[in-house]
C-alpha angles and dihedrals in degrees: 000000000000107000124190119235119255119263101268117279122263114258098224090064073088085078141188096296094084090049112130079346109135106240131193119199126182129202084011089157100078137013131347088010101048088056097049086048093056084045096063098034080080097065129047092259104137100244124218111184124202130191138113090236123075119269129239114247105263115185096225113140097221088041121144119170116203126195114224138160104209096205085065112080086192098054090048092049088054087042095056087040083068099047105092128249094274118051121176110183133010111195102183102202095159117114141135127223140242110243104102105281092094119047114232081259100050082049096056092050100053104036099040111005099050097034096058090038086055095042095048090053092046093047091065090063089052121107123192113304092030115133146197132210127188121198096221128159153256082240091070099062094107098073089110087069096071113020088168087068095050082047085061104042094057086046095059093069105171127065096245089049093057083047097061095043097053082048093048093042107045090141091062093032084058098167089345093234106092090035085049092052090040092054087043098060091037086056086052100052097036093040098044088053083058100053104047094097083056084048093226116140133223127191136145142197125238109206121208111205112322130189100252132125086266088073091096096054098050083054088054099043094039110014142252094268097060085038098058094034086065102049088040081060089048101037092234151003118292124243123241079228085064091045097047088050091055092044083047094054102046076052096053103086085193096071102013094039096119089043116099135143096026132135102205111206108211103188127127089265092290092139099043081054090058104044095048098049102027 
């Protein structure tokens, strides 16, 4: 049965807790981003935006858009040189799609490479009560199914070394995109173990299909029929709105303070349909 999507959400529901906060958001220029940048636009968080593409004008008064590519280590590297010595929350929203467009390399680099590069250097200007939130997705539900392979994904700690190993390992890579979303929610569980004598929180969403420019893609790289079962299950398509609350949220230490180490599906209760009826 056909539902119709909420109102968006209010922006408030950002809340107070961002306020004079320093605050780092990747891929802001599209999508999810985008909508956790508007999001934010709304409270007196200092903003630092990061994507390759250009942003969209937001009247935010702390406000600093940056321009990386996070395939690039070096770009990255020049990007966090700009940040500035304090940093309070990290929300990586930046990732490519399969599809054909990326190549399985490119994909890697961006949605995993990059965005622990970007995260580990980040991590060192984070005080106690700072937090980070991936956006991951539903696709990366199998880890537990090789857990060799998550072993050597965190083992692999700098950027060049992750490099070798996807070009070493193309069998495993396959299109680079459900191997990228696996390693992420594995990062988020094992890192955020680590990190909870620093107090410093780690979570991540895992989107089902939501209704972005990146649809297409996903029909390409996965095809139209897993595509449309899923959004049969839900009803519809997600919002990137719904997406940026949940990501919100999991930032908000006043209401997600005791949350660390999750990967919340938000998906329409696809995966509760799946799990339940194989």
């Amino acid at each position: 049965m056909h539902q119709d999507p909420p109102q968006p959400i209010n922006e408030q529901a950002a809340g107070r807790f961002f306020d004079q906060r320093v605050v780092v958001v990747t891929g802001t220029a599209t999508g999810m981003g985008a909508a956790v940048a508007d999001a934010l636009a709304s409270t007196a968080a200092v903003v630092h935006t990061i994507d390759v593409a250009d942003q969209k004008p937001r009247r935010a008064e702390h406000w600093l858009d940056h321009r990386c590519d996070l395939s690039d280590r070096h770009a990255i590297d020049e990007a966090v040189n700009q940040l500035p010595d304090h940093v309070d929350v990290l929300l990586n929203c930046a990732g490519v799609p399969n599809g054909g467009r990326f190549t399985p390399e490119q994909i890697m680099a961006v949605n995993w490479l990059g965005l622990r590069h970007l995260t580990e250097s980040t991590l060192d200007r984070m005080r106690p009560g700072g937090n980070v939130v991936h956006i991951a997705s539903t696709a990366g539900r199998n880890w537990p199914d090789r857990p060799d392979i998550m072993t050597d994904l965190m083992a692999a700690t700098s950027f060049d070394d992750g490099a070798r190993w996807v070009a070493e390992t193309p069998t495993e890579v396959a299109d680079g995109y459900v191997l990228s979303k696996e390693a992420v929610q594995y990062y988020t569980m094992w890192r955020a173990a680590q990190l909870i004598d620093r107090q410093i929180r780690m979570n991540s969403v895992c989107p089902g299909v939501t209704d972005t420019a990146l649809v297409a893609d996903f029909r390409r790289g996965i095809g139209d029929s897993i595509i449309d079962n899923a959004v049969a299950v839900a009803g519809r398509m997600g919002t990137p709105q719904e997406m940026a609350a949940a990501v919100l949220f999991l930032a908000d230490g006043s209401q997600a303070g005791y949350i660390t180490g999750v990967n919340l599906n938000v998906d329409g209760g696809t995966a509760a349909r799946r799990q339940t009826t194989g």
